[in-house]
N, C-alpha and C positions, 0 to 999 in steps of 0.2 A: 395959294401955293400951286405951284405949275407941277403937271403928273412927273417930269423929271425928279425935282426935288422931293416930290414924295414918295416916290421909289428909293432915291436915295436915305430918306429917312426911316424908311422899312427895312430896307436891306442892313443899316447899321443897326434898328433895333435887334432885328434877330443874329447879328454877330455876336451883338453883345449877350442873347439869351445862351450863347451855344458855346460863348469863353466859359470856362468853369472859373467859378472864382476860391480863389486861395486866400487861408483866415489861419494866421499862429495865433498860437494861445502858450500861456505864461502856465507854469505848474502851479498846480491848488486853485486853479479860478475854474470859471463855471462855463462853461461850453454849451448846454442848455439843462432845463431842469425838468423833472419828469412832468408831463402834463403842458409843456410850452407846445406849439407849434412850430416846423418850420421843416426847411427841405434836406434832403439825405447828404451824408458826406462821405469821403473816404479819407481812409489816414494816412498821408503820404512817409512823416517822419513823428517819432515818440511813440508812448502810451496812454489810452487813454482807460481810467474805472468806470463802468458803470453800475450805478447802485440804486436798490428802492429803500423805503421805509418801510416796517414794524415798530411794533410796540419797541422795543429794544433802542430805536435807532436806526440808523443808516446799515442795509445788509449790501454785501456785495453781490452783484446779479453777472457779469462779465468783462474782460476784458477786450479791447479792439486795440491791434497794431498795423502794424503797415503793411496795406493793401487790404484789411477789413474795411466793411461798410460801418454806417454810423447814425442809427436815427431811421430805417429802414421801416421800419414798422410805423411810422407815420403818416407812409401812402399811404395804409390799409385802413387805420386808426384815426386816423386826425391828429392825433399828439403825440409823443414821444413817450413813451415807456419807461426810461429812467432817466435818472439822471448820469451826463457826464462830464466827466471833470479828468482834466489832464495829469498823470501821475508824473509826466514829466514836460518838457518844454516840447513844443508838438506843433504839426504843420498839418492843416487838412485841404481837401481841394472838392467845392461841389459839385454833385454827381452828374454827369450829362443827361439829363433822362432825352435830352430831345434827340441825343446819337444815338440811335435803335443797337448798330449793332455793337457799339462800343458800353452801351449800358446792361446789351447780353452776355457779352464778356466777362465783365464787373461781376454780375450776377453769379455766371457760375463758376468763376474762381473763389468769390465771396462764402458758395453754399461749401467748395471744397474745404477752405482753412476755417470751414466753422465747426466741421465735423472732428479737424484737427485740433480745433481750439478747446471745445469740448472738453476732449482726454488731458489735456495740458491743462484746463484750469480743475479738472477732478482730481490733478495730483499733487496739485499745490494744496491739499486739504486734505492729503492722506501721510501715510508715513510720518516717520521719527520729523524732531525738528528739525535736526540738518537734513535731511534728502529736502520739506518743504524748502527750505532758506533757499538751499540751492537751485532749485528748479526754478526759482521765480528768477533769482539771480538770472539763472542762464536763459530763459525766457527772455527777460527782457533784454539780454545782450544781443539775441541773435537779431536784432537788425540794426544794430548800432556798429561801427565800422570797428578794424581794429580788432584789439581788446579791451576798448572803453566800455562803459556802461555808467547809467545816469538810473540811481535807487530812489524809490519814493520815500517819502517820510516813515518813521514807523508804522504812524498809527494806520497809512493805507500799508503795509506789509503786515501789519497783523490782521486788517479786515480780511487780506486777500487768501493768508493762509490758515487764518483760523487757529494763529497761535497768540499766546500773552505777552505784551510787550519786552517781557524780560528774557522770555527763551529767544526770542529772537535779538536783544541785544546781546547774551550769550553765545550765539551760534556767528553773529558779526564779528565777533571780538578773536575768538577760534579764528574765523577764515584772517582776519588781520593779521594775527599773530605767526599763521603757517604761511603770509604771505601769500593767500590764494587771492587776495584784496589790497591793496593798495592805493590810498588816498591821494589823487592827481592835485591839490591844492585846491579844487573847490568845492563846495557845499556839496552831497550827493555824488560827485564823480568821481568813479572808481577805474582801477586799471585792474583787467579780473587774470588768471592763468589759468585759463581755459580747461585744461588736458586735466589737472588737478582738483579743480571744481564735478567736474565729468565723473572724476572716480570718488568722489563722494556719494554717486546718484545712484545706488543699486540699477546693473543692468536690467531685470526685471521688469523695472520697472520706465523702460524706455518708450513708451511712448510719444516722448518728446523728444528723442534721440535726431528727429528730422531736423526739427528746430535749432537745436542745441549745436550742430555739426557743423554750424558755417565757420 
């Protein structure tokens, strides 16, 4: 191999180390599982759960949306800390760690909307059932275009907010009926009215109001 051509095949290995690569994932499959190995992502479009185990079963440990990181704590660990699985159809793209300063970036936008994230998933587990319902609602809406939104299954709406499958088929049926909800024809997608879901969310209790406001 002549030092031309192997330059050239240097040069192409590390373009290729420095494209990030992009991976969708289907709702309900596995993205990884807690204790896998492998390298950091971010979530361009969807949601995704992350969950551990107890006696109990699967507990829910956080959410990650768009522009969250994803699997973070695997540089420090070796392995992944939960498991995550897409609550809806989802697009990730992985993390550049080799672009220094576009991985500082990442970084500490990541620490800001976690601090955010925090108050957002402590409110999906306080309050009456409609304020939870609604907050996850509006949650997941604020990065979805529109006024569409794409709901997970019950059974991840009740892990998330820590209600019994039936107050939350109850509090569904409510918002259908008042037409804050509306059934776009497919499985899970909804057409939400914003302004009206809003005034279900006691102001008090806005801490998600950033979110919620697009």
């Amino acid at each position: 191999m002549t030092n031309k051509t192997l330059l050239r095949t240097q040069l192409q290995g590390r373009l290729r180390q420095a494209l990030p690569e992009t991976s969708r994932f289907k709702a309900r499959t596995i993205i990884h599982h807690a204790g896998d190995t492998g390298g950091v992502w971010r979530v361009l479009h969807g949601a995704v759960v992350l969950t551990d185990r107890d006696s109990q079963g699967p507990r829910f440990a956080g959410l990650a949306l768009p522009g969250d990181l994803l699997g973070a704590e695997a540089l420090y660990q070796g392995s992944y800390a939960f498991t995550a699985r897409p609550l809806t159809p989802c697009e990730l793209t992985s993390w550049p760690l080799a672009d220094v300063p576009i991985a500082h970036d990442v970084v500490a936008r990541s620490l800001i909307a976690a601090r955010q994230r925090t108050a957002e998933l402590m409110a999906l587990r306080s309050g009456s059932a409609q304020e939870r319902v609604c907050r996850l609602i509006l949650l997941l809406s604020a990065s979805t275009p529109d006024h569409a939104v794409i709901l997970p299954t019950l059974q991840d709406m009740s892990l998330m907010t820590d209600l019994a499958g039936e107050s939350i088929c109850r509090e569904m049926t409510r918002l259908r009926v008042d037409r804050v909800l509306s059934a776009m024809g497919k499985r899970h997608h909804f057409v939400l009215a914003r302004s009206a879901l809003l005034a279900r969310v006691p102001t008090s209790s806005a801490v998600l109001s950033g979110a919620f406001s697009h």
